[in-house]
KOLTI-938858 format. One record per residue (C-alpha): x, y, z; residue in one letter. Coordinates in steps of 0.1 Angstrom, whole numbers, padded with zeros to 4 digits, always signed. Each point is the difference from the previous one (the first is absolute). Layout:
<nodes>
XYZA ...
</nodes>
This chain:
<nodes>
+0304+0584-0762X +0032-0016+0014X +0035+0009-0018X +0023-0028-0017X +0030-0009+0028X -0027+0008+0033X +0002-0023+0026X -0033-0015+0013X +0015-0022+0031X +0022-0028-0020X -0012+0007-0036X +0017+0029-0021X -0027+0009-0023X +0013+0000-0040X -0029+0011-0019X -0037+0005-0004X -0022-0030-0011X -0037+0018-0004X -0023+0010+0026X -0039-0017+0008X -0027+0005+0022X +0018-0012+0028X +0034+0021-0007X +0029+0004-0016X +0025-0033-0009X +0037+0008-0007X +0031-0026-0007X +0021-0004+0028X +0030-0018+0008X -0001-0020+0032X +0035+0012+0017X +0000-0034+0026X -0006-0026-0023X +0011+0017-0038X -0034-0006-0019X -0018+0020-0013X -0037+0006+0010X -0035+0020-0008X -0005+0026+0027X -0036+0010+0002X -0002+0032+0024X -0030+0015+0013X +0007+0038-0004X -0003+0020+0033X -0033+0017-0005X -0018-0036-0001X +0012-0010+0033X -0029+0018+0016X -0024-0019-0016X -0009-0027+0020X -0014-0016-0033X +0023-0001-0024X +0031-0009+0029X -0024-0029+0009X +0000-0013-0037X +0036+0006-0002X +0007-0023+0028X -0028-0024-0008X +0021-0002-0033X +0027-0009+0011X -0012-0024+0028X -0016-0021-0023X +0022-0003-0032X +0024-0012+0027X -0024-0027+0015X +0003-0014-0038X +0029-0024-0009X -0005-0005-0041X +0023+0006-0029X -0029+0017-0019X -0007+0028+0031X +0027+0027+0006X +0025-0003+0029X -0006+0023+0031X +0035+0003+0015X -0004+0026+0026X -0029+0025+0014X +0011+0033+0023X +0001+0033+0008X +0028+0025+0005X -0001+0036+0011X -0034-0003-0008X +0002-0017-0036X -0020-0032-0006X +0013-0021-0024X -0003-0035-0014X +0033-0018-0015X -0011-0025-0030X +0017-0021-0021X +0011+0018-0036X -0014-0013-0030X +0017+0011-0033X -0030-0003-0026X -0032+0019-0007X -0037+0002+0015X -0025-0022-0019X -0017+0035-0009X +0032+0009-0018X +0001-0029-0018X -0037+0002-0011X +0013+0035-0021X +0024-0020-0022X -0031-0015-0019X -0016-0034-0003X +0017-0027+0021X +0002-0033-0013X -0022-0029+0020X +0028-0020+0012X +0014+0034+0016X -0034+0008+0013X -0005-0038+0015X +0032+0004+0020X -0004+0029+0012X -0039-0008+0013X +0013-0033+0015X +0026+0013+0022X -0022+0026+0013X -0030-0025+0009X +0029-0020+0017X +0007+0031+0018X -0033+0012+0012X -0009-0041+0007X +0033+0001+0027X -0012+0034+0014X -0037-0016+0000X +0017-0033+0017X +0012+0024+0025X -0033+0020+0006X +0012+0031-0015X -0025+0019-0029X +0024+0021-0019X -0037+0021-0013X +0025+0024-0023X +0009-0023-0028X +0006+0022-0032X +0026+0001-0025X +0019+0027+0019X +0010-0026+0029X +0010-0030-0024X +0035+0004-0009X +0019-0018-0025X +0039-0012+0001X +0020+0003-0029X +0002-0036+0003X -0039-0004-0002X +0001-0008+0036X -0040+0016+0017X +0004+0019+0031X -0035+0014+0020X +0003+0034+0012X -0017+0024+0031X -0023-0016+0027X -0010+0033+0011X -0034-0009-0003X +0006-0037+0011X -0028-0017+0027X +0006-0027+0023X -0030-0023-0009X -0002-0007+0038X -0007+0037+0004X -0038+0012-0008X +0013+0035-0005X -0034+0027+0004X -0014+0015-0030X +0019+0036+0010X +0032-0015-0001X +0016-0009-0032X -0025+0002-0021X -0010+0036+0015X +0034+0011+0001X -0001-0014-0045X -0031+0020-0005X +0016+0029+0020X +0032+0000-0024X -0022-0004-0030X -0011+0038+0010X +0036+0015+0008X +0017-0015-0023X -0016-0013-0033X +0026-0006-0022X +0020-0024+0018X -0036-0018+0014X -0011-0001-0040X +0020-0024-0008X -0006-0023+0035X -0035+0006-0003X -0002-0020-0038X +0010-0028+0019X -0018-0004+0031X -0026-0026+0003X -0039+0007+0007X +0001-0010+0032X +0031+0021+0002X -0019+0030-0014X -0032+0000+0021X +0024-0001+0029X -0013-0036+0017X +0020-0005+0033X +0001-0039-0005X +0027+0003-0032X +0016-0037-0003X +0026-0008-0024X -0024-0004-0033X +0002+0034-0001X +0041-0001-0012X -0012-0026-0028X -0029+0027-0012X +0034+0021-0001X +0022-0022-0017X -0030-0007-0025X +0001+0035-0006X +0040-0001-0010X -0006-0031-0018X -0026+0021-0023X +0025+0029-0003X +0030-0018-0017X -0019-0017-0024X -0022+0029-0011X +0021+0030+0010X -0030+0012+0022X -0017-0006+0029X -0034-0017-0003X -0018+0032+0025X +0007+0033-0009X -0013+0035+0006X +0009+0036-0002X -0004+0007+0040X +0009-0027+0032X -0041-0002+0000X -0006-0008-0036X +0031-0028+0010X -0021-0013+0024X -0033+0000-0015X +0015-0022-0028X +0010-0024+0023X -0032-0006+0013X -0018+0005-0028X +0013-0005-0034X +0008-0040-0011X +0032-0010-0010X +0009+0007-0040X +0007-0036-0019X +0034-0005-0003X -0004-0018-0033X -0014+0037-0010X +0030+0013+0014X +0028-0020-0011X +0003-0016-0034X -0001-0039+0007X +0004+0001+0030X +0003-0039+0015X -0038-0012+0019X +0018-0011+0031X +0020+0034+0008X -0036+0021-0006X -0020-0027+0021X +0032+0009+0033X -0003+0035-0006X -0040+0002+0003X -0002-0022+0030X +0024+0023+0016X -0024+0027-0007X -0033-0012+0012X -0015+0030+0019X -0015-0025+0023X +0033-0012+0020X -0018-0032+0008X +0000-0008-0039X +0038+0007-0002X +0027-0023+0008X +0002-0004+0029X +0032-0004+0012X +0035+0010-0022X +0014-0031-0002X -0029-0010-0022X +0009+0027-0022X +0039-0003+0000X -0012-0034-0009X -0018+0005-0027X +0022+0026-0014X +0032-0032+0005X -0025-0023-0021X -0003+0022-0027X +0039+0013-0004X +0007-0038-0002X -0028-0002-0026X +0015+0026-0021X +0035-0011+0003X -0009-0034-0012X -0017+0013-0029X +0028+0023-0008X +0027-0033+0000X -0023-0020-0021X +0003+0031-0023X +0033+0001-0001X +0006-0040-0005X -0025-0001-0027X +0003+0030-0022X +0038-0001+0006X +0024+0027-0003X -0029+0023-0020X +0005+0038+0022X -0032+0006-0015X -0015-0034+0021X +0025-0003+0026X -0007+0010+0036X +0032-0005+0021X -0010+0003+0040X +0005+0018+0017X +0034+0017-0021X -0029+0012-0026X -0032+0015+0010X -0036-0012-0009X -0025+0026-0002X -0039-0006+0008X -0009+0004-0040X +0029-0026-0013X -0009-0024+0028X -0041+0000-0003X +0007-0008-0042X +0019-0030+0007X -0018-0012+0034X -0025-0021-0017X +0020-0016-0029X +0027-0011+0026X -0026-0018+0023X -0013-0016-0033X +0032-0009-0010X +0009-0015+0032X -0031-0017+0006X +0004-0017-0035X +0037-0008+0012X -0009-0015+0030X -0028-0024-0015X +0026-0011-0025X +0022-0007+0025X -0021-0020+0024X -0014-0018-0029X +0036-0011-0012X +0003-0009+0039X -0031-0023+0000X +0006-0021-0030X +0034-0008+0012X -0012-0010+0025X -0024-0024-0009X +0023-0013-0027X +0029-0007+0028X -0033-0019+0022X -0012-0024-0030X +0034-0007-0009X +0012-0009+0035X -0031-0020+0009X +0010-0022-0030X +0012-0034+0014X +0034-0011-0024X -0019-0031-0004X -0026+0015-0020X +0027+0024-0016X +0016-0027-0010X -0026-0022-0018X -0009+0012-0030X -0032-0011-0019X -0016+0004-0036X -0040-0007-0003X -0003-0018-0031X -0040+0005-0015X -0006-0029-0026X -0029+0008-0022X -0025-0024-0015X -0014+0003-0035X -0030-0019+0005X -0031+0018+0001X -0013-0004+0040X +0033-0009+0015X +0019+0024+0022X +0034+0010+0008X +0021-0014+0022X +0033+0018+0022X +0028-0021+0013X +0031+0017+0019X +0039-0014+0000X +0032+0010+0014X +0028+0011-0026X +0025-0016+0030X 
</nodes>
């Protein structure tokens, strides 16, 4: 552990962050430019092991190669007097993880939060970087609402066919040293991820974010077990629980993007994140709408009111009024483009009217005759 006020090169370290598989993280304050920034070090007794000071660097390497809002900002990588470090932007908020203890978060919360970090794995995809660690540990959330995408410590260049005892040895070979901090990685690995397949390609981050998707609108992960192994074997094995068994109305459309994320066969998934991110968009705008036509039809009622996104919606309040607004709007709509229609065939027959037949006027006059075996006869004048 490093003391407040020591001096690692140009940043004066002010306090201790936490600590993860890959080291400690302290607050710093960057003495050249006067910002403050997360310094993650890799403690001393790591540095002779070629594995974990290889993930370290790979880290850092390819967070850097990334230029998004929604992907944390690698400002410097070194090594002094025998100290690795990694200088990082610092983000004042909480961990995705921290936020899932504070209860159940409301849909529009939820929908934000999932977009951004589709956005974020699509640029790192873009780029040809896996992040294959996606979790609720690495998403961390501004005060502001703002998503940031944590640790590429596991990260794989796509153009890279890395062997089967590389990463996914070196995973299986943590899961034995160190199970508790594996546990919680393991829940969210993919099967192709588990079996350890060398050809790992980028639908295994949205089986991941699937996974995270599941967890903050249930509270739980969809694959659980006592032991890494009984993890693992419930990936493979064990189908997906119904989110409409999970959740209490929860909408079609967000349980139809969560279970195509987690199709064990990765050819059934989606196949690319943008489709997701995508889909995810549609239906936020879907939800908003709804929420708008609640609040200009029921008025100022709190108990039918849905401001977005000031006041949350949660997954039960939305599902009850989902159908009833798209009923309501339909019926709208038709009304509206019936009114259309009909003035617009009035406007046609009265402008295809000549004035010369406006003008003239005429009155049939039907004479009658009162003889048995005549008929009628009709005759038409002009009142001009």
């Amino acid at each position: 552990m490093l003391n407040n006020g020591q001096q690692i090169g140009h940043y004066k370290i002010r306090s201790a962050i936490g600590a993860g598989g890959m080291g400690e993280i302290y607050l710093a304050q960057d003495t050249r430019l006067e910002r403050r920034v997360a310094l993650k070090i890799l403690p001393e007794k790591f540095t002779a092991d070629s594995d974990r000071l290889n993930r370290f660097v790979r880290e850092a390497k390819s967070a850097s190669a990334l230029n998004h809002p929604n992907i944390i900002t690698i400002y410097e990588i070194g090594e002094i007097d025998g100290t690795n470090f990694i200088a990082t932007e610092f983000i004042e908020g909480e961990t995705l993880r921290d936020r899932l203890t504070g209860g159940k978060m409301p849909l529009d919360e939820l929908l934000s939060i999932a977009v951004q970090t589709s956005e974020a794995l699509a640029a790192a995809h873009a780029a040809g970087i896996i992040h294959r660690d996606v979790k609720p540990e690495n998403i961390m959330i501004r005060r502001d609402g703002y998503v940031k995408v944590l640790d590429f410590g596991l990260a794989k260049l796509t153009e890279k066919q890395n062997p089967i005892s590389d990463l996914e040895a070196e995973t299986r070979k943590l899961a034995l040293t160190m199970p508790g901090m594996v546990m919680g990685t393991a829940a969210y690995m993919s099967p192709e991820q588990t079996r350890g397949l060398a050809n790992i390609d980028a639908r295994t981050d949205i089986w991941s974010l699937g996974v995270v998707l599941f967890e903050m609108l249930t509270g739980h992960v969809p694959f659980a077990g006592e032991t890494v192994s009984d993890v693992i074997a419930s990936i493979l094995k064990t189908d997906m629980p119904h989110l409409s068994k999970c959740v209490d109305d929860c909408p079609a459309e967000l349980e139809r993007i969560v279970t195509k994320a987690l199709q064990k066969d990765r050819e059934e998934r989606y196949q690319v994140i943008k489709d997701l991110a995508l889909d995810l968009k549609s239906l936020r705008r879907e939800l908003e709408f709804s929420a708008e036509f609640d609040r200009i039809t029921y008025g100022g009622d709190k108990n039918l009111t849905v401001e977005m996104p000031k006041q949350h919606t949660t997954v039960a309040e939305t599902g009850k009024r989902f159908s009833l607004n798209n009923a309501l709007l339909i019926l709208s709509l038709a009304g509206l483009l019936f009114s259309g229609l009909w003035w617009f065939f009035i406007g046609v027959n009265k402008s295809s009217e000549t004035p010369e037949a406006a003008s003239l006027k005429t009155v049939e006059i039907v004479s009658w005759s009162s003889s048995p075996g005549e008929f009628y006869s009709v005759g038409t004048f002009s009142p001009d």
